[in-house]
MARPAVEX-34693 format. One line per 3 residues: number of its first residue (from 0); for each residue x, y, z of C-alpha. Coordinates in steps of 0.1 Angstrom, whole numbers, padded with zeros to 4 digits. Example, Ala and Ser with C-alpha at 12.3 -4.5 7.8 and 13.67 -1.06 7.14 Angstrom:
<nodes>
0> 0123 -0045 0078  0137 -0011 0071
</nodes>
This chain:
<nodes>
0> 0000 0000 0000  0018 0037 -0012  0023 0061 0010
3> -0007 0083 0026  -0010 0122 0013  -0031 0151 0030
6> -0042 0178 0010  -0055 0206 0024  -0076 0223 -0006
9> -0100 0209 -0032  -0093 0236 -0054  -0080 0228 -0094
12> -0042 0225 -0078  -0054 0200 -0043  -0073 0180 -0071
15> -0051 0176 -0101  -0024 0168 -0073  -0045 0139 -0059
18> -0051 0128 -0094  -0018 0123 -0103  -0007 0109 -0070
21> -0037 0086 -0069  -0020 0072 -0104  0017 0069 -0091
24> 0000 0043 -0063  0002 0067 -0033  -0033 0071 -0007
27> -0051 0105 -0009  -0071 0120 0016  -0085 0160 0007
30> -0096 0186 0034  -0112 0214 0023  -0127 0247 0042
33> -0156 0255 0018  -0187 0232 0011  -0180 0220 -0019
36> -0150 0217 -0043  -0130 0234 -0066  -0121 0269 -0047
39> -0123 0297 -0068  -0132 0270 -0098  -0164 0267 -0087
42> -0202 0265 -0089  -0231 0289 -0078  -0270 0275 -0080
45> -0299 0309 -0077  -0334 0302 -0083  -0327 0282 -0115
48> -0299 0298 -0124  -0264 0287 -0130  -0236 0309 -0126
51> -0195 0299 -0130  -0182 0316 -0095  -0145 0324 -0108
54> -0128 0316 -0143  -0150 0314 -0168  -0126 0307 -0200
57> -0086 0292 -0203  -0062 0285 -0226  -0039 0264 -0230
60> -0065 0233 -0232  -0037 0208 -0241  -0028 0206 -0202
63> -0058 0192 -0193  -0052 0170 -0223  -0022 0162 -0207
66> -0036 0155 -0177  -0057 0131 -0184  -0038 0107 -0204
69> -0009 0112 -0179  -0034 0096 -0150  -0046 0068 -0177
72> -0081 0085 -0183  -0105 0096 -0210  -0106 0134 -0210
75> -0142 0137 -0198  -0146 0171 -0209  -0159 0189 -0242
78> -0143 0221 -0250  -0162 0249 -0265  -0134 0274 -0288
81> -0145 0314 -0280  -0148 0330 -0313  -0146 0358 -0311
84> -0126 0354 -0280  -0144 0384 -0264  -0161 0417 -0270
87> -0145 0451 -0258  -0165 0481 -0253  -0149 0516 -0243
90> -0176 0545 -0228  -0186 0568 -0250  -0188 0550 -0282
93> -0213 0527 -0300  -0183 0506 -0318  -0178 0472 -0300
96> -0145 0455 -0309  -0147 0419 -0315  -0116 0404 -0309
99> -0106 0372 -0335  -0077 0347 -0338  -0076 0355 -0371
102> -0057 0384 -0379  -0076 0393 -0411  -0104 0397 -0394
105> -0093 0412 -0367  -0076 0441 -0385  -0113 0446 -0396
108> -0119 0455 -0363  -0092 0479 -0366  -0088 0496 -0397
111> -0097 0528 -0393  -0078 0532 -0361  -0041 0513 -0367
114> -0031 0517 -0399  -0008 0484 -0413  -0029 0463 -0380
117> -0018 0432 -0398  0017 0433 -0398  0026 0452 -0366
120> 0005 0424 -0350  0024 0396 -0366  0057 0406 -0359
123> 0044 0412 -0323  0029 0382 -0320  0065 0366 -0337
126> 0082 0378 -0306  0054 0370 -0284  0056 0334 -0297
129> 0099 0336 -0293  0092 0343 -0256  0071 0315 -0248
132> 0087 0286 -0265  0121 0300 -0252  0108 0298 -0219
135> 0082 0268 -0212  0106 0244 -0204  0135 0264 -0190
138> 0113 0286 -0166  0074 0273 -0167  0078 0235 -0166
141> 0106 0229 -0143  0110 0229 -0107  0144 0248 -0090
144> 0167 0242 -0065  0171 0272 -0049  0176 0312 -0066
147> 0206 0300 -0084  0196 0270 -0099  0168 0296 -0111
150> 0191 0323 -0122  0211 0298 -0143  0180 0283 -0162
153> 0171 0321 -0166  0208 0328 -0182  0201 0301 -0209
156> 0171 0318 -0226  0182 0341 -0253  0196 0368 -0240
159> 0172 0389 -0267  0143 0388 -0243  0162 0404 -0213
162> 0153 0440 -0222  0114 0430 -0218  0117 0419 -0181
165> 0124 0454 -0175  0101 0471 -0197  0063 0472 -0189
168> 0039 0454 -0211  0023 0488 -0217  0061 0504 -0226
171> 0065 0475 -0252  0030 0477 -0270  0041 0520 -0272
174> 0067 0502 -0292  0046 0485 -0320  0010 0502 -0318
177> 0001 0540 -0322  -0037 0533 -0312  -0049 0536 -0277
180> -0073 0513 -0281  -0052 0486 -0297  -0029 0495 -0267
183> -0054 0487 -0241  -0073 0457 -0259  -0037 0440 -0258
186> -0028 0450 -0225  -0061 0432 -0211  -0041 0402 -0207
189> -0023 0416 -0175  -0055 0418 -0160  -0057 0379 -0160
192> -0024 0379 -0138  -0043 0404 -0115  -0022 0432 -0122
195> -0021 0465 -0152  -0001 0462 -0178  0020 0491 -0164
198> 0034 0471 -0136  0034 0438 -0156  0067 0430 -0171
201> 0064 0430 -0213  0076 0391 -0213  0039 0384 -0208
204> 0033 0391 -0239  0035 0359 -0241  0000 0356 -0234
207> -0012 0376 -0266  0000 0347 -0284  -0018 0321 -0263
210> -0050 0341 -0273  -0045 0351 -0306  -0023 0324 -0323
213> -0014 0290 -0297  -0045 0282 -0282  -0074 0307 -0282
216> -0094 0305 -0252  -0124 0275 -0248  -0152 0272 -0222
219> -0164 0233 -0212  -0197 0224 -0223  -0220 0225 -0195
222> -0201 0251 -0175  -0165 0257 -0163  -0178 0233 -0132
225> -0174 0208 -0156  -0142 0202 -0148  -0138 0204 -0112
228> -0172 0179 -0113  -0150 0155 -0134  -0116 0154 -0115
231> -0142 0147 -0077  -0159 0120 -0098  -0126 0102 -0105
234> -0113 0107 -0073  -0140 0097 -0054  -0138 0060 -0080
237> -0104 0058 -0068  -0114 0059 -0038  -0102 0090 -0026
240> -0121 0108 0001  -0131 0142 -0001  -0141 0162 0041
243> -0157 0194 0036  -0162 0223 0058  -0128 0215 0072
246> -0098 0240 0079  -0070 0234 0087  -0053 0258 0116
249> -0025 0243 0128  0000 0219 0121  0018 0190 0143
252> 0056 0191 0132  0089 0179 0148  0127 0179 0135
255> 0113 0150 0114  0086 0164 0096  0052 0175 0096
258> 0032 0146 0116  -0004 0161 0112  -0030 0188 0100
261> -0052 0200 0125  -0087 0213 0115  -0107 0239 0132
264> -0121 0210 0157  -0094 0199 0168  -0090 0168 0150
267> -0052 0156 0139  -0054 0141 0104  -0021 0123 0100
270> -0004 0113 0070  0033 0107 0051  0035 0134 0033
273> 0010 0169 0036  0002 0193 0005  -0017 0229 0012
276> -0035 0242 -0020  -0040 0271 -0002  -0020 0302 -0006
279> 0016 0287 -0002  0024 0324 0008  -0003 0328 0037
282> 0001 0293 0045  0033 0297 0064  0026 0327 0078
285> -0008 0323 0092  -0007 0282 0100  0032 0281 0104
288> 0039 0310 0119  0072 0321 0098  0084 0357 0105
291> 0095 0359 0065  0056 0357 0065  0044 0379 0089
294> 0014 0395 0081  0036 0433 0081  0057 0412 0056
297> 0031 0398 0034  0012 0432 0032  0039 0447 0021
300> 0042 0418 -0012  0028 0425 -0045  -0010 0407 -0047
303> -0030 0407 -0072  -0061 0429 -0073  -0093 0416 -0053
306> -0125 0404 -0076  -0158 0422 -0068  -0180 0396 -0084
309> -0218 0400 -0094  -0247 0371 -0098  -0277 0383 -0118
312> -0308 0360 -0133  -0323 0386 -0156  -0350 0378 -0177
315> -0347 0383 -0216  -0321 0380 -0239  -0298 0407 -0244
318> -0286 0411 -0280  -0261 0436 -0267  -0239 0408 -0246
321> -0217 0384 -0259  -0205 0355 -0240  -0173 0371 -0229
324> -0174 0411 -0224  -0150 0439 -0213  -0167 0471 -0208
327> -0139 0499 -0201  -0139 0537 -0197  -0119 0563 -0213
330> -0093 0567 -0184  -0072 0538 -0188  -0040 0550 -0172
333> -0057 0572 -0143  -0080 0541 -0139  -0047 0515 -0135
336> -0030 0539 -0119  -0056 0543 -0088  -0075 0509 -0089
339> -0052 0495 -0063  -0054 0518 -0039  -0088 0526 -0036
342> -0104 0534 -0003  -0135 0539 -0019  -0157 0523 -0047
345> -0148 0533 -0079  -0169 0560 -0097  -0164 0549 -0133
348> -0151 0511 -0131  -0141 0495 -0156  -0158 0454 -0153
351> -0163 0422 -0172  -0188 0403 -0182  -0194 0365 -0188
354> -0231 0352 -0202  -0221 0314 -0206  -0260 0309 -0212
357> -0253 0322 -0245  -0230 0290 -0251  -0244 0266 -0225
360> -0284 0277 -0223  -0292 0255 -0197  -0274 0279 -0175
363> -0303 0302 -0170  -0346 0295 -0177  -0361 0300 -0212
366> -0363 0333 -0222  -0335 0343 -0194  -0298 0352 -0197
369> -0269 0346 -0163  -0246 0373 -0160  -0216 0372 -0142
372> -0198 0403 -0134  -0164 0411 -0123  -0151 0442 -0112
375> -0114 0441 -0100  -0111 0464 -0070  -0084 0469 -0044
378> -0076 0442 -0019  -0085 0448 0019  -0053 0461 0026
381> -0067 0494 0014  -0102 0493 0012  -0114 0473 0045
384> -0148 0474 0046  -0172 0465 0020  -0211 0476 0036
387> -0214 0495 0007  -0211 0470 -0019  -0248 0472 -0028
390> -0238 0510 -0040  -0209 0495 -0063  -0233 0468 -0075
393> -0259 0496 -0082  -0232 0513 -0103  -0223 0485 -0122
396> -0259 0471 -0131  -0272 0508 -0141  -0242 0516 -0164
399> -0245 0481 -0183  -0279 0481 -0189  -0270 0521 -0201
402> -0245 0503 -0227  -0262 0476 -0239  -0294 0493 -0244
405> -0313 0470 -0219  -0330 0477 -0184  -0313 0453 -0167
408> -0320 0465 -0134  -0364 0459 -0137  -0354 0419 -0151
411> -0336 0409 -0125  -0345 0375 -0112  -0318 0365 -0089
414> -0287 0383 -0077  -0262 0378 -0053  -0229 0398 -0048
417> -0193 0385 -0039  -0169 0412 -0021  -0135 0410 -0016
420> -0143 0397 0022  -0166 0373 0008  -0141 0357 -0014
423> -0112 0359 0016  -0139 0339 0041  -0154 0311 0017
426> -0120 0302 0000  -0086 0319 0024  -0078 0342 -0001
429> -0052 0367 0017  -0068 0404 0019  -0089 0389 -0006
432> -0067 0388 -0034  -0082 0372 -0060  -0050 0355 -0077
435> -0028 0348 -0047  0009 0372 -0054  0014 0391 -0085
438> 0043 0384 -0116  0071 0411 -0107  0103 0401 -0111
441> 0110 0395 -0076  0078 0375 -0074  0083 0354 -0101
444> 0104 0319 -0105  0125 0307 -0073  0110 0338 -0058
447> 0080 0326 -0056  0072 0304 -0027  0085 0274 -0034
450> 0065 0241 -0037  0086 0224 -0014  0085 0237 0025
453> 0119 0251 0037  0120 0230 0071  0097 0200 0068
456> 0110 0179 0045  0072 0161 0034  0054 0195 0033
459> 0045 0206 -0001  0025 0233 -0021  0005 0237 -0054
462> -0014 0261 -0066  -0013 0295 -0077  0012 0315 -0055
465> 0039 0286 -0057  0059 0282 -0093  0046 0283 -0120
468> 0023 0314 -0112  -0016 0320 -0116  -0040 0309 -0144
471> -0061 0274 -0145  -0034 0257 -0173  -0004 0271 -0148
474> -0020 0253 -0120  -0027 0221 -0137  0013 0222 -0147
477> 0020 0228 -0109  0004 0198 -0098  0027 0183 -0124
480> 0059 0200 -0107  0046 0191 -0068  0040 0157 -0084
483> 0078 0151 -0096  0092 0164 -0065  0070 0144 -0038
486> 0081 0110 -0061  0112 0118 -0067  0118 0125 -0029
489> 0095 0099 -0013
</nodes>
């Protein structure tokens, strides 16, 4: 019989670590604080409506292809391709932008405002594409031994890209693009690392090639749940057991190791080796108590921005939405500039929108759309108190409806509304950032908490703020890295 593993965390990186584990022959047990699985991966039910809680779209689907053929299974899931991969709409204009893997049509979209579109995106994109090949394997796929091991894998990618860890993303699109909103449209990306694309180093450009040329983006038939619903239905047929409504506070450790997890009630579960798929930054701070993680210390780390998230039934279709969204204002740099430090709700935010009825329709009744809204907003570092987030909601729902010509407001069916507290207490987000530590330099790589614990030799990490980083592909490829190590070392 293998060796017995606690995870603490059903979330993608707790499950896709049990998966694999469960395959190499080793016993898996899963804790988990919320009351059902999947963490910010999840589900939401309302009155007959179905809403995805958190990501609603990835890329990179050949990781979960991966995935499953590495743990000897059919991939259970259908992908849906986005096309177009979303819509973007600035105030004060009637022009929506649909954005296209295909270039041709894409420089449609943008004829009248970038002249030669075409071929300032594809030599863009050409170095976009240089960047991640150059880099999967000797910085994304691998694990490190320490900063140096790190710093010498870094030293073996062409030294061409150097210059665009220290330029922003929004420095480096100044360098191909003379239109703003070509500029901002591009930029977008940084906004799924939870940061702007002025703070956001330009190698992450990467990602506009991921969009618009490697991958494109895909939904799961049925609903993003899909796949957290697939990876508990496995596991549970391997026999892996799954507590809920189970944290774990403390941990029993000696010179040896770490001996047990120790939930909210006391009880010690014991194992060989012990995984936390929560925040591998938090973690040792809050449940190990490690000064280098003090809460002065981690407040005064880079985190991504927190999500203000919005449920809505409405009834009626809305010609005006598509399934993916991005309705932005006409102060992108002031906006960037000040959404972080917020004390107060944002008069004019900027917010996205996700309407997966229009791909999966069971989603929401006949006749009725589900709209999930998303507002990043500053953690609770700076704004602390959320009481008014009826007011933000408010603000939100009346300038939609406003843009798409709809009165969303009278339709509503069913609404609930996620603050930055809300998403701290039902899934340990710290301050309630919503994708764990951001991508500087000094945040990325071997400085990054690492996936393997720095005293306790059978402690491990996965998930988002451990290597690789933050995105649902990055994760699945971290429960391939806490996979190699915890075999290779036990």
């Amino acid at each position: 019989m293998g060796k017995k593993v606690i995870i603490a965390g059903a979330g993608l990186g707790g499950l896709t670590t049990a998966l694999r584990l469960t395959t190499k022959g080793y016993q898996v047990e899963i804790l988990e604080k919320y009351h059902q699985a999947g963490g910010r991966l999840n589900e939401l039910k309302l009155d007959g409506f179905t809403f995805d809680v958190g990501p609603s779209f990835f890329s990179m689907s050949y990781e979960f292809d991966e995935l499953f053929k590495s743990c000897n299974m059919e991939n259970p899931l259908t992908y849906q391709q986005l096309d177009p991969l979303y819509v973007v709409n600035f105030a004060g204009s009637d022009k929506r932008y649909h954005i296209y893997k295909d270039l041709k049509k894409l420089a449609e979209e943008f004829k009248h405002i970038e002249p030669d579109f075409e071929a300032k995106a594809r030599k863009y994109l050409d170095n976009a594409k240089a960047i991640f090949h150059d880099t999967e394997y000797k910085v994304v796929k691998r694990n490190f031994n320490g900063i140096t091991d790190y710093l010498l894998s870094l030293a073996s990618v062409p030294w061409k890209h150097a210059p665009r860890m220290f330029r922003s993303m929004w420095a480096e699109l100044d360098k191909y693009f003379v239109s703003h909103e070509v500029k901002v449209i591009f930029s977008l990306v940084a906004f799924f690392l939870g940061d702007t694309p002025f703070a956001t180093p330009a190698v992450y450009k990467l990602l506009n090639y991921t969009e618009l040329e490697h991958d494109g983006y895909w939904n799961v038939k049925g609903g993003m749940y899909r796949i957290t619903e697939s990876l508990v239905n496995e596991l549970e047929r391997r026999g892996v057991k799954i507590h809920y409504n189970t944290e774990i506070v403390e941990v029993v450790a000696d010179r040896s190791g770490v001996k047990a997890f120790v939930d909210q009630h006391g009880k010690e579960w014991t194992g060989d080796i012990f995984v936390s798929n929560s925040d591998a930054a938090s973690f040792r701070g809050k449940i190990l108590k490690r000064k280098k993680y003090s809460e002065e210390r981690l407040d005064k780390m880079h985190w991504t921005l927190a999500p203000f998230t919005i449920y809505l039934g409405v009834r009626g279709k809305i010609d005006g939405l598509q399934h993916h969204n991005y309705f932005l204002g006409t102060n992108f740099e002031e906006y960037a500039d000040q959404i972080f430090k917020l004390s107060v709700n944002p008069q004019k935010p900027y917010y996205y929108v996700n309407v997966s009825s229009k791909s999966n329709p069971e989603c929401a009744p006949e006749g009725c759309e589900n709209l999930f809204i998303l507002c990043p907003v500053p953690d609770l570092r700076y704004k602390k108190s959320w009481k008014d987030e009826q007011e933000l909601a408010d603000t939100i729902i009346e300038d939609l409806g406003n843009r798409v010509g709809y009165d969303i407001k009278s339709n509503i069916i069913a609404q609930k509304i996620m603050s930055p507290e809300a998403w701290r207490d039902h899934f340990n987000l710290y301050r309630g950032s919503g994708l764990g530590l951001a991508h500087g330099l000094n945040q990325i790589g071997a400085f990054r908490p690492a996936n393997k614990d720095e005293e306790y030799s059978n402690l491990y990490y996965v998930g988002a703020s451990t290597i690789p980083g933050t995105g649902l592909p990055i994760v699945v490829i971290s429960s391939k890295l806490v996979t190699e190590r915890i075999t290779h070392e036990h």
